[in-house]
N, C-alpha and C positions, 0 to 999 in steps of 0.2 A: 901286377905291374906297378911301379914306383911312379908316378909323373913329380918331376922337376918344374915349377913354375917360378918366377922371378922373385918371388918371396924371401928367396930360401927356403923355405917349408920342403918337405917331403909328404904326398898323401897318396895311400893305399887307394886302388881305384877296383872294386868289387861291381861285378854286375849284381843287378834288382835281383836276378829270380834264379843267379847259379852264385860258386863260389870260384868258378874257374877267372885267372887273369885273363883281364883281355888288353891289349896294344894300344898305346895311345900314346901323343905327344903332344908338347906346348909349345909353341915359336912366339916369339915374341924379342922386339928389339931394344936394348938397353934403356934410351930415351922414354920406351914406353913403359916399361920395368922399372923405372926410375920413379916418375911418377905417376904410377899406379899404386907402390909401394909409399909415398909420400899421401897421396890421398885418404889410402885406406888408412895408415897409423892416424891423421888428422879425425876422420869421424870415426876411428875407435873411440881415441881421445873424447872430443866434442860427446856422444852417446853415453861415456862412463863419466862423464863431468855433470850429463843435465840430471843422470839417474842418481847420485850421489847428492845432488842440487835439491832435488826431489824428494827426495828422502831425507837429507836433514833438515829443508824445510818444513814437511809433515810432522818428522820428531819432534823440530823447534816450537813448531806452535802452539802441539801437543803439550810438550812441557810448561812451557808459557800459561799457557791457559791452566794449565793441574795448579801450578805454583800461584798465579792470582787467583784460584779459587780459595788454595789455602790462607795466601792473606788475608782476604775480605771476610774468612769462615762463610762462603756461599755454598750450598749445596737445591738440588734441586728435586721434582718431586715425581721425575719418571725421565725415562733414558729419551724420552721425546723434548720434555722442558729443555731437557741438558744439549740437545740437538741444537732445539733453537735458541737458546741465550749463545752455544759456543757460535753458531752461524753472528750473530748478531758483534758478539765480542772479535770475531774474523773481522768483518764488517769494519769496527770501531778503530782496529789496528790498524789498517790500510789508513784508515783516515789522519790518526796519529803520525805515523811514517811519512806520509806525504806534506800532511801538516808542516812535519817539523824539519824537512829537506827544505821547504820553503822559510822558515825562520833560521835556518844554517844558510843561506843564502842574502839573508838580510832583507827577505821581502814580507815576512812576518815579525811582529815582534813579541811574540809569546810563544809558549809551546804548551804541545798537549801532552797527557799520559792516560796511563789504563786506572782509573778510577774506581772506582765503588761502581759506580754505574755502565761501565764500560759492557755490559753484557746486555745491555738496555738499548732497544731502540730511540732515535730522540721522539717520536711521536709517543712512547709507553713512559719518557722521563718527564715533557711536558707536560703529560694528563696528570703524574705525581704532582710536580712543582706547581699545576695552574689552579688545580683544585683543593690543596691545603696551602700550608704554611701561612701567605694571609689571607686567606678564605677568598672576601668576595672584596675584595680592595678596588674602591672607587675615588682617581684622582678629586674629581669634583667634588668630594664631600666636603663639606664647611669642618675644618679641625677647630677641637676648643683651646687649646694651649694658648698662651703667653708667646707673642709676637718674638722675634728675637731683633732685638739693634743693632746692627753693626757699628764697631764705636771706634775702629780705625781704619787706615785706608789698606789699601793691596801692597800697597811700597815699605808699608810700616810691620807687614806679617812676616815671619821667618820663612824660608826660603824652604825650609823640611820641619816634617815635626812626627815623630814618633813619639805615642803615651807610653808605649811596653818599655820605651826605655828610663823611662821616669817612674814608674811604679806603677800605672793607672789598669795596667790590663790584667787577667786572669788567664790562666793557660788554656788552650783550644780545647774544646769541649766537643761533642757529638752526640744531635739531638736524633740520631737512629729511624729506626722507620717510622715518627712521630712527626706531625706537620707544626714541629711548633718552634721554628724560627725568630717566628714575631718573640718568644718568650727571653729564649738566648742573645735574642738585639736587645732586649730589654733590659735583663740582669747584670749586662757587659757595659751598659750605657750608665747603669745605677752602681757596679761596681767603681766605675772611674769616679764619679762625684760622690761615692761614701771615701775615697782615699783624698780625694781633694781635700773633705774637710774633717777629717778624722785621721790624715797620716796612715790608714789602717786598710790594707787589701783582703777584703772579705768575698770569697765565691757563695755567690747569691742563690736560692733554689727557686728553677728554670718550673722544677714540679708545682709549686704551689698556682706560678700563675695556670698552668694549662690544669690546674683542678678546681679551683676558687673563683676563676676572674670570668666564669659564663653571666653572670647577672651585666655586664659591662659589652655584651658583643663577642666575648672571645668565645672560640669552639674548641676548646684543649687541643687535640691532636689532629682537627679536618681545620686548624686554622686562627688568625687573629689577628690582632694589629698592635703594634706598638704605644702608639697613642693610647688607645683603650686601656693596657696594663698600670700605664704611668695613672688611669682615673684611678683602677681597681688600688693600689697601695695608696695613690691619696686618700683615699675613704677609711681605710684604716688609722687614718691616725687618731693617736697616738702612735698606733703601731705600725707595722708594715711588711716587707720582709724578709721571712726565714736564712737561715744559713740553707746553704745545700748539705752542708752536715747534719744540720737535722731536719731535712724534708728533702731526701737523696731523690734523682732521676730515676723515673721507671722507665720512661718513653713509652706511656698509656695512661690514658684519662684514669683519674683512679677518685675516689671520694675526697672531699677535701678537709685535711685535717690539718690547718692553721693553726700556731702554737706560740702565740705573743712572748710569749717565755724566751722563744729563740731569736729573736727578733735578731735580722742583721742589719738595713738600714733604712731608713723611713724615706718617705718624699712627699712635698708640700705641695708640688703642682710640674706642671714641664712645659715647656718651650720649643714652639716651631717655628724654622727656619720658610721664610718666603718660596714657596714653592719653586723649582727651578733653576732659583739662584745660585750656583754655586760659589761665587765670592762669599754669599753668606756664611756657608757652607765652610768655607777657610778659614773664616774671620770664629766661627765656632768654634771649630776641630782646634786652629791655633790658639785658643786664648781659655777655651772652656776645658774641652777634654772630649775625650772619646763621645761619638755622639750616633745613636740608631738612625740607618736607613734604610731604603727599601729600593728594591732595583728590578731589574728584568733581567732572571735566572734561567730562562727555557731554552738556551739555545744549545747547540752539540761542541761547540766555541766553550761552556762555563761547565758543560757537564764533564767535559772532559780535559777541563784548565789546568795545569801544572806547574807553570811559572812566567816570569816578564811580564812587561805592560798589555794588559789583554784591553783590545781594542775591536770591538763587535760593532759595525756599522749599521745592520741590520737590527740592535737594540732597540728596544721602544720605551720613550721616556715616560709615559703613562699608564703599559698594561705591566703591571710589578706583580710580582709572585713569592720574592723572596724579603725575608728581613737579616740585617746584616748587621754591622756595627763599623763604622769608619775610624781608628784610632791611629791616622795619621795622612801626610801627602810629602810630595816630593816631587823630584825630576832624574829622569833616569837620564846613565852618562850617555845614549842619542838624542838627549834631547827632551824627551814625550814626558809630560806633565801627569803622574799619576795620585788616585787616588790609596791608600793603604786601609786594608778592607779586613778585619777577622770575620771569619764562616764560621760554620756550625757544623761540621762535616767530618770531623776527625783530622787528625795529622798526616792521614795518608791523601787526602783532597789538596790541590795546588800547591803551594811552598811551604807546606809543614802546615797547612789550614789556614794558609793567606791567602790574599790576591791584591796586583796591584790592578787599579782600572783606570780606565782613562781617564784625567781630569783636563779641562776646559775646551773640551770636544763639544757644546750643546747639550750640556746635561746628558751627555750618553749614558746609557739604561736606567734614566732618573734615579742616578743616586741622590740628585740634590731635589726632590718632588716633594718627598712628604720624608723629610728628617728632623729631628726631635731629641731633648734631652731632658731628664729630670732635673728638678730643684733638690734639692736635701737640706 
């Protein structure tokens, strides 16, 4: 027997347990035919939209995640690791997305991406960041450098000042799974003042100090300090240091083979900025040149930074972890006063291996605490 229901549809009606037809009909009134057939296409629809939803966001992710692995060259070291870094890189995304609907909206003003570390919990990034790069960094400690004077006022500084467009900086560099930050602030800080007074941009090697400069405090790759590296190249003079051409980055402690031969530029002594101060801070960057600091890098705010004025409230201007190099400032067009910062992190890290940070927030994540620059 054929039954006729309001569908249109035509279905074959078989009994369970014979094959004979048996009698049957469907009454139903147009109004109810009407929308019963309006119902049912709706959550076809709806059911084949979430299943489709579903599935290409699984694909999406999937892909996503294959593709940033490719970039970064991550691989991992059982189908377990690989579980939980992607759980962890899921994790990272959502926060991204959310993140950055709220800086499309104008209530952020930076935004995040998928990093190097994005597969990284922030509790597994801060134990990286708090235990090298500058090892055991204590605001308190009495620094030996040369005071710095400010010798004009705040009305009298430029209004912006970028060194990379003056010659002073060196292309981003990436000091790899090596905690030696403190080295990269250093060589970036000594590159600008060997072009200052030599007209001459020499990329400096980052390896000699994390293999030579342990008699001074420094710990190659579990850590160091800026200050310390600027003692280590004063003691060498005459000499000081090497080109990175000839004393190339391993990114690992390695023996130290110093080669006065290759000498790229010396330094007589360095200069620290009043703790805190960040006019100092201006009065340096704007008149001196690119100048090394040190800040508080632990947060999921830096590890996952991308671009815009990144503004971490939550920053600590005394527990620092990271060393940096500041070779510029400015004011973005809403307004917010930043600092112009080169990393150490490769070009795929914030805006090509920048960031801009807050400036005159309270010394937010003490960039202006313990900054410093070589003499040459």
């Amino acid at each position: 027997m054929v039954i006729n229901v309001c569908f249109g549809y035509k279905y074959k009606m078989y009994g369970a347990m014979n094959k004979r037809h048996r009698s049957c009909s469907v009454m139903a009134s147009p109004n109810t035919c009407g929308y019963l057939k309006r119902r049912m296409k709706f959550l076809v629809v709806v059911a084949a939209a979430l299943a489709v939803a579903s599935a290409a966001s699984l694909s999406l992710e999937d892909l996503e995640f294959h593709a940033w692995k490719l970039k970064f060259g991550k691989s991992y070291s059982s189908p377990v690791e690989e579980s939980q870094r992607r759980s962890s890189w899921i994790s990272n995304r959502k926060l991204v997305l959310v993140h950055n609907m709220l800086a499309d909206q104008g209530i952020k003003s930076y935004r995040l991406g998928m990093t190097y570390f994005a597969d990284m919990e922030n509790e597994e990034y801060r134990r990286i960041i708090s235990q090298r790069c500058l090892g055991s960094f204590n605001a308190s400690k009495p620094r030996g450098g040369s005071t710095f004077l400010p010798m004009l006022g705040d009305n009298d500084l430029p209004t912006t000042m970028d060194w990379r467009d003056k010659g002073y900086v060196t292309s981003i560099k990436d000091q790899k799974g090596c905690g030696s930050c403190w080295a990269f602030s250093t060589t970036g800080s000594m590159e600008g003042q060997h072009y200052r007074k030599t007209n001459k941009l020499v990329s400096l090697s980052e390896q000699q100090l994390v293999d030579c400069s342990g008699e001074f405090g420094n710990m190659g790759c579990m850590g160091g300090l800026m200050d310390q590296a600027f003692e280590y190249i004063k003691s060498l003079a005459p000499g000081g240091l090497d080109t990175e051409d000839s004393y190339a980055y391993h990114a690992e402690d390695k023996k130290c083979h110093y080669k006065p031969d290759s000498l790229g530029a010396t330094c007589t002594g360095y200069v620290d900025m009043t703790s805190g101060d960040e006019s100092a801070l201006q009065q340096a960057v704007a008149t001196v040149g690119p100048v090394s600091v040190a800040i508080d890098a632990a947060h999921s705010s830096f590890q996952l930074y991308k671009s815009g004025v990144y503004d971490e409230p939550d920053c600590s201007s005394d527990q620092l972890d990271h060393g940096v190099l500041a070779v510029g400032y400015g004011t973005s067009d809403d307004g917010q006063d930043y600092w112009l910062v080169k990393n150490s992190w490769g070009l795929d890290w914030g805006d090509k291996g920048y960031i801009m940070m807050s400036r005159n927030k309270h010394n937010q994540c003490g960039i202006a605490t313990a900054s410093s620059y070589p003499l040459v």
